[in-house]
C-alpha positions as CSV (number, residue, x, y, z in Angstrom):
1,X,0.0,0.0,0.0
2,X,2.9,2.2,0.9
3,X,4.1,2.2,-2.7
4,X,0.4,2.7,-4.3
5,X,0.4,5.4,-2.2
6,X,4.0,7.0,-3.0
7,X,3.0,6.7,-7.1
8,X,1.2,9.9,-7.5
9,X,4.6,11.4,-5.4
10,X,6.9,9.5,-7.7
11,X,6.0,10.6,-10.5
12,X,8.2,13.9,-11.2
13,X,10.8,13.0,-8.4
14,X,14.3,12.7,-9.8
15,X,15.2,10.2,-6.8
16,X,12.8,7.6,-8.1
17,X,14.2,4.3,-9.7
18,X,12.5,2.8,-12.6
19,X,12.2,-0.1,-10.2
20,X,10.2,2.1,-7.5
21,X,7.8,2.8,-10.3
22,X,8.0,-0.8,-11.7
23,X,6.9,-2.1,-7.6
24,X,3.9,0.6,-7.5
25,X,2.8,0.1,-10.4
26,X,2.7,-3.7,-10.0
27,X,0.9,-3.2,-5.9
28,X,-1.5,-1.1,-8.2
29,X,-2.3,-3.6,-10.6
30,X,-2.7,-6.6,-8.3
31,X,-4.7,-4.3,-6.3
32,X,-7.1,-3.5,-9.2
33,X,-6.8,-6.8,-10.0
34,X,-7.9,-8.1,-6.6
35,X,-11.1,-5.7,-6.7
36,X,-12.4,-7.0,-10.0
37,X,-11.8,-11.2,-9.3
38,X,-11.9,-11.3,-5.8
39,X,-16.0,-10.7,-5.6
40,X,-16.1,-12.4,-8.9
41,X,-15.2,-15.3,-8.0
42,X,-17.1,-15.8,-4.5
43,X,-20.2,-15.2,-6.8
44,X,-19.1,-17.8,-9.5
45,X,-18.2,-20.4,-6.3
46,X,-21.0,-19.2,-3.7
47,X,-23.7,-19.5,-6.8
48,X,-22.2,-23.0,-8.2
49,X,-22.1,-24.6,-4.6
50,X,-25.3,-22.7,-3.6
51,X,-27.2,-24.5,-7.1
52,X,-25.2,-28.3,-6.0
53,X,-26.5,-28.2,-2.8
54,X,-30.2,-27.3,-3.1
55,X,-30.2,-29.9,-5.7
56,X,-28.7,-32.4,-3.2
57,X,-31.4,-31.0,-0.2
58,X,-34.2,-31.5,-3.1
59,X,-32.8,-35.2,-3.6
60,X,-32.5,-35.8,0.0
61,X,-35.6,-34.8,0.9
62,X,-37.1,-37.3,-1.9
63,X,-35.5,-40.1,-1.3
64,X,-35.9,-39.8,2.9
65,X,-38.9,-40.0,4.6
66,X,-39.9,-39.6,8.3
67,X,-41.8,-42.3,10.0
68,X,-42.5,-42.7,13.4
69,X,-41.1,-45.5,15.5
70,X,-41.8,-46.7,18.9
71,X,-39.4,-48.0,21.3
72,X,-39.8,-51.6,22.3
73,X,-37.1,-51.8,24.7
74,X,-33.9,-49.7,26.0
75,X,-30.5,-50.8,25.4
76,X,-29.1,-50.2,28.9
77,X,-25.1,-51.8,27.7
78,X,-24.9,-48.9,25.3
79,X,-24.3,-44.9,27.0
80,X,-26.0,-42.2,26.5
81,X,-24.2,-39.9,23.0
82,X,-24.3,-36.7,22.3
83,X,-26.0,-36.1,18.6
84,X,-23.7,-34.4,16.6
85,X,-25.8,-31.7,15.5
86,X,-27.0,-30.6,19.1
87,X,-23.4,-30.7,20.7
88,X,-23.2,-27.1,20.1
89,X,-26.3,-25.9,22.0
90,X,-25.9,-29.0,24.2
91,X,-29.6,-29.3,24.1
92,X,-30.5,-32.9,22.5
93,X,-28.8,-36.3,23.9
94,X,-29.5,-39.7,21.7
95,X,-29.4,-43.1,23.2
96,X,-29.4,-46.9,21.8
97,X,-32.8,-48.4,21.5
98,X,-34.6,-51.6,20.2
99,X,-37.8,-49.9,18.3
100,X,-40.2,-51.0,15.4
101,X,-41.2,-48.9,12.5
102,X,-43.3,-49.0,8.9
103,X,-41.6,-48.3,5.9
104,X,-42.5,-45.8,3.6
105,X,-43.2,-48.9,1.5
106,X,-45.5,-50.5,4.2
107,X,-43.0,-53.3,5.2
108,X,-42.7,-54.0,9.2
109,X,-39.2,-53.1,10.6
110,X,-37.7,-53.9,13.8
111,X,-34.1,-52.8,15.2
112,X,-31.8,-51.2,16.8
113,X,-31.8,-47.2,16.3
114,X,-30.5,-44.4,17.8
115,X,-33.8,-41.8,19.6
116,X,-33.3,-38.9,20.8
117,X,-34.4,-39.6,23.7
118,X,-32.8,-39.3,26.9
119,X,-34.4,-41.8,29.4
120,X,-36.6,-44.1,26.7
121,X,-39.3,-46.0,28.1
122,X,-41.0,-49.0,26.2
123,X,-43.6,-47.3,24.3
124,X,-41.9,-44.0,23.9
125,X,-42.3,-42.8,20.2
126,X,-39.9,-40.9,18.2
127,X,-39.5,-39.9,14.6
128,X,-37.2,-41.7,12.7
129,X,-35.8,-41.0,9.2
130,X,-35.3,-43.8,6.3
131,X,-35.1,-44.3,3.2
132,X,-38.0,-45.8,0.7
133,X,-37.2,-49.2,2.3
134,X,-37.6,-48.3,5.7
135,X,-33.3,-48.4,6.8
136,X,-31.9,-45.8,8.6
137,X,-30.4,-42.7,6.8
138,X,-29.5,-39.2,8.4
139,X,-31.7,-36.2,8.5
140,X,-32.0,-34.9,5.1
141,X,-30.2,-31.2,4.8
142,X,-32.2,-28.5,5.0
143,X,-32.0,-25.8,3.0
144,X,-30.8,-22.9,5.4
145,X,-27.7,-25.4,6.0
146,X,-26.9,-25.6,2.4
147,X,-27.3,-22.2,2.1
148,X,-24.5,-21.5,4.8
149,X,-22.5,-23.9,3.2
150,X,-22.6,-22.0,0.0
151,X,-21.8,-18.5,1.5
152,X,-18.8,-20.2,3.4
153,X,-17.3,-22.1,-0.1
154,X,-17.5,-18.4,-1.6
155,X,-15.5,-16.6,1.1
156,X,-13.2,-19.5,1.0
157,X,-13.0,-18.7,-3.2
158,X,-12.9,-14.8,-2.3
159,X,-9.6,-15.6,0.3
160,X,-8.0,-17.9,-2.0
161,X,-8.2,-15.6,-4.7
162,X,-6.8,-12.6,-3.0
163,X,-4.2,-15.0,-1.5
164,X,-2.9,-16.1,-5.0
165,X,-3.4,-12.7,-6.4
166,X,-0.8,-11.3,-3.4
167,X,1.4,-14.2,-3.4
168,X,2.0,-13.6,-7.0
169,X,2.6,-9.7,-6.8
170,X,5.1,-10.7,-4.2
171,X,7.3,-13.4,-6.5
172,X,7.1,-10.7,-9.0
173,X,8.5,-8.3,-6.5
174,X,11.0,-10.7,-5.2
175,X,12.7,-11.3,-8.7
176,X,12.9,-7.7,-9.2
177,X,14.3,-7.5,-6.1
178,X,17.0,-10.2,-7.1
179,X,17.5,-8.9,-10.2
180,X,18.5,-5.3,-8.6
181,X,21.2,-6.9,-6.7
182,X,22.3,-8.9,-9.7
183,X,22.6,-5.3,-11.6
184,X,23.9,-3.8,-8.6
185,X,26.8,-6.9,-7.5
186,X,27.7,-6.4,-11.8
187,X,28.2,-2.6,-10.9
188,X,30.2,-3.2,-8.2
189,X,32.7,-5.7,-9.9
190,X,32.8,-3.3,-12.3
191,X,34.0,-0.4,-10.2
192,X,36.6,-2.4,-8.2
193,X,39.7,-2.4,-9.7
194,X,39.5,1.5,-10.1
195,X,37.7,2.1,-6.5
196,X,39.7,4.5,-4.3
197,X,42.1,5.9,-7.1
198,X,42.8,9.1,-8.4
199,X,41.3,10.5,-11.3
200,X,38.9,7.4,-11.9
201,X,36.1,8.2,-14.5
202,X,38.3,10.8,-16.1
């Protein structure tokens, strides 16, 4: 920024390089450069992800089906788990049960599940989610879920891009800066053998 910001004051000073200019003008591009891609492409990735995963809730939601299931007896060798998606509001505990359910196709089921349940008494209902068949499948994502997930895959597109954007500007500077020192070491070799006598450059 320093040097976008020093190339309106470079411009008519004698001290500046053709490299100072080079290095501002280059942090200028990359910044411009930067503005235009940057929201670009979280747009392009946010909208791409955002179209996947509503497909994928509207397939979900298709092909699983909840049905209810009643509990037919307690598995009291298996503890108590947290379910993953209440951890966070530590609301919602699940436990091993022996339960029966219908299908969605009408076919009797019977086995063990997971309820979320905390202390499940014979005869305790719960709903339960399968597929067409009547086995177990996980909660079908919803669409506010896919939704985040989509916003999160486009800032993770917007910070990659500005990363690779910067990280290049940077190479770019760094071989200028190599090359300087090349130009400056070839000066110096040059200048040795007459450095410190009398009359040298005349």
């Amino acid at each position: 920024m320093r040097a976008i910001s020093g190339l309106w004051r470079w411009r008519h000073n004698p001290l500046c390089r053709p490299t100072d200019l080079a290095e501002a003008w280059l942090a200028f591009s990359a910044l411009l450069l930067a503005l235009v891609l940057v929201p670009v492409c979280a747009a392009l990735t946010g909208t791409a992800a955002q179209e996947a995963l509503q497909e994928s809730v509207r397939e979900q939601r298709a092909a699983r089906h909840p049905v209810t299931a009643t509990v037919t007896a307690a598995l009291e060798d298996s503890p108590l788990s947290s379910d993953p998606e209440a951890a966070a509001t530590g609301r919602e505990v699940r436990s091993r049960v022996l339960a029966d359910w219908t299908a969605p196709d009408g076919t009797p089921r019977h086995g063990k599940v997971t309820a979320r349940i905390e202390n499940p008494q014979p005869g305790d209902r719960f709903t339960l989610w399968t597929d067409r068949q009547g086995r177990m499948v996980a909660r079908p994502l919803d669409s506010a879920t896919a939704t985040t997930h989509a916003v999160l895959a486009g800032v993770g597109a917007a910070l990659l891009t500005a990363g690779l954007i910067e990280s290049a500007r940077r190479l770019i500077v760094w071989r200028m800066v190599r090359r300087r020192y090349a130009r400056w070491d070839q000066a110096w070799d040059r200048a040795g053998p007459d450095w410190g006598r009398t009359g040298t450059g005349s």
